[in-house]
C-alpha positions in Angstrom: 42.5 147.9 -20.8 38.7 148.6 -20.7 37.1 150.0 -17.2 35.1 147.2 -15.5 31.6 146.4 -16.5 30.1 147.6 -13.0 31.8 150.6 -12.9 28.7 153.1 -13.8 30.7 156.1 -11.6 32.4 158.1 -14.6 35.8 159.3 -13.5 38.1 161.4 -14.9 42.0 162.6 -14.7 43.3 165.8 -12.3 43.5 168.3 -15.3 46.9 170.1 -14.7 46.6 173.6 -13.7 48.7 176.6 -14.7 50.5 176.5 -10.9 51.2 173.4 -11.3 52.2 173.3 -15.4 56.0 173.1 -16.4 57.8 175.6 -17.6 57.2 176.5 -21.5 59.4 174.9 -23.8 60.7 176.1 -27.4 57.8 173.8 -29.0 55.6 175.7 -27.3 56.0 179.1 -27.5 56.6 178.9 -31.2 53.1 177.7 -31.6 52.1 180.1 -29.6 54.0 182.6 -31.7 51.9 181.1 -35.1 48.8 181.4 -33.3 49.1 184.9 -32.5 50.5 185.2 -36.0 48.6 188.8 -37.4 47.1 186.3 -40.5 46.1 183.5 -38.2 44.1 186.0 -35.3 42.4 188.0 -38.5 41.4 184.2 -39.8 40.1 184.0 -36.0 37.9 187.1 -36.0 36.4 186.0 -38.7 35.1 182.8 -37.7 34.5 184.0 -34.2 33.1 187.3 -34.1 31.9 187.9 -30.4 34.7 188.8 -29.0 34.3 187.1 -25.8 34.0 183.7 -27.6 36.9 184.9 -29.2 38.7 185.6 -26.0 37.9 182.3 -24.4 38.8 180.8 -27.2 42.5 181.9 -28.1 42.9 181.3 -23.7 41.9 178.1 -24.0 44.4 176.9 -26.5 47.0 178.9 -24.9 45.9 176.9 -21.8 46.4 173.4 -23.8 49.8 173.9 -25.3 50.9 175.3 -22.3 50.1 172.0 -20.1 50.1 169.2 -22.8 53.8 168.9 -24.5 52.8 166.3 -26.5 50.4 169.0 -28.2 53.2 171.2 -28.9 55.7 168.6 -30.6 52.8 168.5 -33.6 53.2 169.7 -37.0 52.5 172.9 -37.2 49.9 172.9 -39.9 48.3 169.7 -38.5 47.9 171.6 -35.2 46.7 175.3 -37.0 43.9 173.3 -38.8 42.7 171.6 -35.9 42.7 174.8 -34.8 40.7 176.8 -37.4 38.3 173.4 -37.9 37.4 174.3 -33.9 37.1 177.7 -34.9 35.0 177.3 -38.2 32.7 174.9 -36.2 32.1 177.5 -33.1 33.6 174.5 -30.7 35.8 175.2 -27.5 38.6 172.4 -27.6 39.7 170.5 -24.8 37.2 171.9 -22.5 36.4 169.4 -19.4 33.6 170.9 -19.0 31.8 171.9 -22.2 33.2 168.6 -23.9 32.4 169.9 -27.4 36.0 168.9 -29.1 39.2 167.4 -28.7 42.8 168.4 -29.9 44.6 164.8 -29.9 48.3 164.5 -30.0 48.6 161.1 -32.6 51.8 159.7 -34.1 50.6 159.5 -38.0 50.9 156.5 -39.9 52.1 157.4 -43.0 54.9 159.9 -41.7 55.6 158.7 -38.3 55.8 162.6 -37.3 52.9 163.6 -34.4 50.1 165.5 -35.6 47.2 167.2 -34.1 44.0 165.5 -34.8 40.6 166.8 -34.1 37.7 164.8 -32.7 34.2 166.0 -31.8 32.8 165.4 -28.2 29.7 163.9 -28.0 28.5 167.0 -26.3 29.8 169.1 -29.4 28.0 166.7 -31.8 24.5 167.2 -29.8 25.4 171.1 -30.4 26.1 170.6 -34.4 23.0 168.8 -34.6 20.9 171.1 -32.9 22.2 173.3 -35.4 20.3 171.6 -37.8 16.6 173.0 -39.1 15.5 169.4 -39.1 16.6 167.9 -36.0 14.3 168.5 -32.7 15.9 166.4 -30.5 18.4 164.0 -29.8 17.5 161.2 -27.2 20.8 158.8 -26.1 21.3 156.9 -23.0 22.7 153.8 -20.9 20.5 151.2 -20.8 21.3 148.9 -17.2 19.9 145.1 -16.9 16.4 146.4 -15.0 15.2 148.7 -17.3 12.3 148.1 -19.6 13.8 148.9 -22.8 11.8 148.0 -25.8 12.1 149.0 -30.0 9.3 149.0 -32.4 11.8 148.7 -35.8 8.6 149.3 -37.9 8.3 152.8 -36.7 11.7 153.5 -34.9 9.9 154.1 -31.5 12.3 153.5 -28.6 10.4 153.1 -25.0 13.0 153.5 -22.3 12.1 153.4 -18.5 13.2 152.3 -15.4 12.5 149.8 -13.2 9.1 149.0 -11.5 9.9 146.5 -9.5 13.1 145.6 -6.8 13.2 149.5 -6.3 12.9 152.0 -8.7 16.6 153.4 -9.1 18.5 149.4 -8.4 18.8 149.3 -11.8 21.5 146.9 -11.7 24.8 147.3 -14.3 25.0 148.7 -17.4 24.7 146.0 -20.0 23.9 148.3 -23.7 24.0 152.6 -24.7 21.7 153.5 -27.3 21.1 156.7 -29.2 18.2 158.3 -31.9 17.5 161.3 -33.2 14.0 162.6 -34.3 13.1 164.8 -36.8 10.8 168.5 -36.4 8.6 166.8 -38.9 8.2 164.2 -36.5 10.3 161.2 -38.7 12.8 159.4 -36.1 16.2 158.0 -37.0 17.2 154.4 -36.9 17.9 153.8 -33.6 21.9 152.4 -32.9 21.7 150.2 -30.2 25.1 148.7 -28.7 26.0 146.3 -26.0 28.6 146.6 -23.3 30.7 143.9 -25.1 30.3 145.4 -28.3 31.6 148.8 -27.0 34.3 146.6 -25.6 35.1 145.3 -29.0 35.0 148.6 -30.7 37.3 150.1 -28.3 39.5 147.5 -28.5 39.5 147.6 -33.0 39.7 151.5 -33.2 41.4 153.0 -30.2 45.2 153.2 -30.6 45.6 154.8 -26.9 43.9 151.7 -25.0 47.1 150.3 -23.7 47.6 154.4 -21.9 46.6 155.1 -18.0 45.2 158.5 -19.2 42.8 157.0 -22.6 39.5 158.4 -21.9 38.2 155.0 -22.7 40.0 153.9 -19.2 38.7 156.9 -17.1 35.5 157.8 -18.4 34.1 154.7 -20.3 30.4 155.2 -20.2 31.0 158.7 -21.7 32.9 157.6 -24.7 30.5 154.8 -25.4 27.8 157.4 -25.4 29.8 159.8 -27.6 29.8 156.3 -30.1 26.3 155.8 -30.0 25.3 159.3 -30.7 27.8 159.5 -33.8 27.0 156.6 -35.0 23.0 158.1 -34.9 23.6 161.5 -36.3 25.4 159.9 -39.4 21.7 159.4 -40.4 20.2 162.4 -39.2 19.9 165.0 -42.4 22.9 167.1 -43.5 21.1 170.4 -43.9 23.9 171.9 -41.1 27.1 172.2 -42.8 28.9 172.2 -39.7 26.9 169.0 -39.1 29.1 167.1 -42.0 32.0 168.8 -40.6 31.7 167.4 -37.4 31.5 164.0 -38.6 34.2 163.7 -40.8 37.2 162.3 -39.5 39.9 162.9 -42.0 42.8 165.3 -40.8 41.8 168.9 -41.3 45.3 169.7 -42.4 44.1 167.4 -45.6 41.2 170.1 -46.1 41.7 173.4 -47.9 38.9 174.9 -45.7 41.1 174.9 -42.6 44.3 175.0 -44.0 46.3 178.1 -42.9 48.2 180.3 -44.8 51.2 179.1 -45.9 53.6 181.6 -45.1 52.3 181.1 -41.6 53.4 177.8 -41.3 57.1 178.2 -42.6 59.8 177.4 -40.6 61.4 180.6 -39.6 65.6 180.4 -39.2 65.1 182.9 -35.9 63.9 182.0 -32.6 60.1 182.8 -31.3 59.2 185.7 -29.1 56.7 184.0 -26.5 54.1 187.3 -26.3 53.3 186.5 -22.8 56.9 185.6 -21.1 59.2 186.7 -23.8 63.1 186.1 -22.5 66.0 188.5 -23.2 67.1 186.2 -26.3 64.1 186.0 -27.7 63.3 189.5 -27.2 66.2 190.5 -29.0 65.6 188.0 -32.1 63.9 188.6 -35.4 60.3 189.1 -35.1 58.0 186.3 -36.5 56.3 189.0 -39.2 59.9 189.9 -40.3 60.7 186.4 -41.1 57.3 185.3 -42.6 57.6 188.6 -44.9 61.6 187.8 -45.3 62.6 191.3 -44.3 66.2 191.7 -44.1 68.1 192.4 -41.1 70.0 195.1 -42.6 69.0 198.3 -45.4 70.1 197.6 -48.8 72.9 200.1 -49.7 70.3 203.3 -51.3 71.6 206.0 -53.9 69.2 207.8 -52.1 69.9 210.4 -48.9 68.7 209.3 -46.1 66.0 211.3 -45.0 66.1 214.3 -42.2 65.1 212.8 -39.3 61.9 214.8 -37.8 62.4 216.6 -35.0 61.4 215.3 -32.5 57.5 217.0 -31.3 57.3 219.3 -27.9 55.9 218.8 -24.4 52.5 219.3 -23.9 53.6 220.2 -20.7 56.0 222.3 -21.1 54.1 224.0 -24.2 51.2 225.1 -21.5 53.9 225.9 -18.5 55.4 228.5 -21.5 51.9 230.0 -21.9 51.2 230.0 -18.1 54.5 232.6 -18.3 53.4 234.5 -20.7 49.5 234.9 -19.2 50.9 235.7 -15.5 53.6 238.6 -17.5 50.4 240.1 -19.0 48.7 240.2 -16.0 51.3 241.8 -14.2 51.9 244.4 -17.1 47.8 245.1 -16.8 48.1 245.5 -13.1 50.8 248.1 -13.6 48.8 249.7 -16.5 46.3 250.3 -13.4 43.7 247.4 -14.5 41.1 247.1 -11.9 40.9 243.8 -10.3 37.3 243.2 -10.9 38.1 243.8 -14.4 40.9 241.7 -14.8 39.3 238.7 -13.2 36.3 239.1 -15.5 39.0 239.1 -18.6 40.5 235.7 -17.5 37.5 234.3 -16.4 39.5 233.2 -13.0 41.1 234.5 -10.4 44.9 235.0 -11.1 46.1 232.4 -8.5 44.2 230.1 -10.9 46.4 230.7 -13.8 48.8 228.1 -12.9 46.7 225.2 -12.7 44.7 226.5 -16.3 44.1 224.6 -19.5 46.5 225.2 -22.6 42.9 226.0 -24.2 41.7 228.8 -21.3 45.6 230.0 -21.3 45.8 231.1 -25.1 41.9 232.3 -24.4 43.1 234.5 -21.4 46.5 235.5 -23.6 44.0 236.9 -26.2 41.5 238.5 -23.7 44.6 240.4 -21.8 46.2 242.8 -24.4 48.7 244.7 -23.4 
């Protein structure tokens, strides 16, 4: 099901919020466990070294798996490389707002198992490209059945505009989306030029999900044909970006060493996972995730050894200075009946004595060594 032709509007689906977001289930908080796995966060800090980036980002996936079970029945190394490929490429996933890239739950065809996927927005691919020391802009748009829209192929110069006549903004329906990108040295890209019914078409050959309610291709249709054209335009734009090629390429990431997490990582563990942020009594009690990546036993090999003398256990700080309170306020008294003068004994500690009590451990020994007696 495609959205109608004359719907220019873009909608888009309620995103769930965390009031209103089930109840975590095992699927989830073990990849929530992996993700907060001490190899996988260091992998993290790497990539993404402001730490507020880094924040946003590890809350945002939290965020995802917590309201999308579909994400959480994934492989687990299909949904860590998505994952580090978001992390590698500086791109928040599954953000509504900032559109840069997508975390897709897909059934694979090969193994019939769901896997994450990872799919650049088309806002994320204008970022990559910006990236780029060649690319100065990046022009894309739809192009409705009034506006002058005209292409000199010898030069690649696109003249877009609206309507001068019948009212400036009646612009009519949208009929064709069109993208370019142009060049600091001034060279433009090939313009990609493609009509409403060829988006249709495309749409209908490539998009497994078409048949869903929730396809983005049903609720926001003028954005996903945009995201086309502009991918379709930057495939011709130079590759001096890395991250630029990265973006592009649509094989699984799990099928790339450069974001393939450590192995150990994604084992499957015989205990249960601790959720770090509502752990229950069960899984509180369990194995912890590090003792089964690192196969720790439960129990100490027998040892010919001794065990060790346990160290005793260290003092009170407060009870430490409440001793030495005792023993400043004796001296005191003892100089008072030595016949001390008052004056004197105040310069000594520094304080009056009804002070004492409510002294540093630091001004206490200094008064202990000031009054000897």
């Amino acid at each position: 099901m495609i959205a109608p032709k004359n719907n220019t509007a873009t909608t888009t689906a309620k995103p769930k919020t965390a009031a209103n977001a089930p109840a975590s289930t095992p699927s989830q908080n073990k990849l929530i466990s992996l993700m907060n796995h001490p190899e996988i966060q260091q992998r993290l800090k790497a990539l993404l070294s402001d730490k507020k980036m880094l924040d946003g980002f590890v809350g945002v996936i939290t965020g995802v798996l917590r309201t999308n079970p579909k994400l959480a029945e994934c492989t687990e190394a299909s949904f860590l490389s998505a994952m580090i490929k978001s992390a590698t490429l500086k791109l928040i996933p599954n953000d509504p707002i900032l559109q840069q890239c997508w975390l897709i739950p897909r059934k694979s065809k090969n193994t019939g198992k769901l896997e994450c996927t990872w799919e650049a927005g088309w806002k994320g691919l204008i970022e990559l490209g910006y990236r780029s020391d060649e690319v100065d802009s990046i022009a894309f748009a739809e192009i409705y059945e009034r506006d002058y829209f005209d292409v000199d192929w010898g030069i690649n110069h696109v003249s877009h505009k609206l309507p001068t006549t019948g009212g400036r903004f009646n612009r009519g329906e949208v009929e064709a989306f069109w993208a370019q990108w142009v060049g600091k040295d001034g060279a433009r890209g090939k313009p990609v030029i493609m009509t409403y019914d060829q988006m249709n078409a495309h749409a209908e050959q490539y998009v497994e999900s078409l048949d869903s309610d929730y396809s983005p291709w049903n609720t926001a249709f003028n954005e996903m044909a945009l995201k086309t054209v502009i991918k379709r335009a930057m495939k011709t734009a130079p590759m001096s970006n890395d991250d630029l090629r990265q973006g592009l390429d649509e094989s699984p990431p799990q099928d790339n060493p450069r974001y393939a997490p450590p192995a150990q990582v994604t084992a499957s563990p015989s205990q249960g996972f601790a959720d770090p942020m509502f752990p229950t009594e069960q899984q509180s009690s369990a194995t912890t995730v590090d003792a089964e990546y690192e196969n720790i036993p439960e129990q100490k090999a027998p040892s010919a050894e001794p065990e060790p003398t346990p160290a005793e256990p260290k003092p009170d700080p407060e009870q430490e200075r409440l001793a030495m309170v005792s023993e400043v306020e004796k001296r005191i008294q003892l100089a008072k009946d030595s016949g001390m003068d008052q004056a004197v004994l105040v310069s000594k500690l520094g304080m009056a004595p009804s002070m004492v009590k409510k002294a540093s451990m630091d001004d206490l020994i200094r008064m202990a060594k000031a009054i000897k007696v």
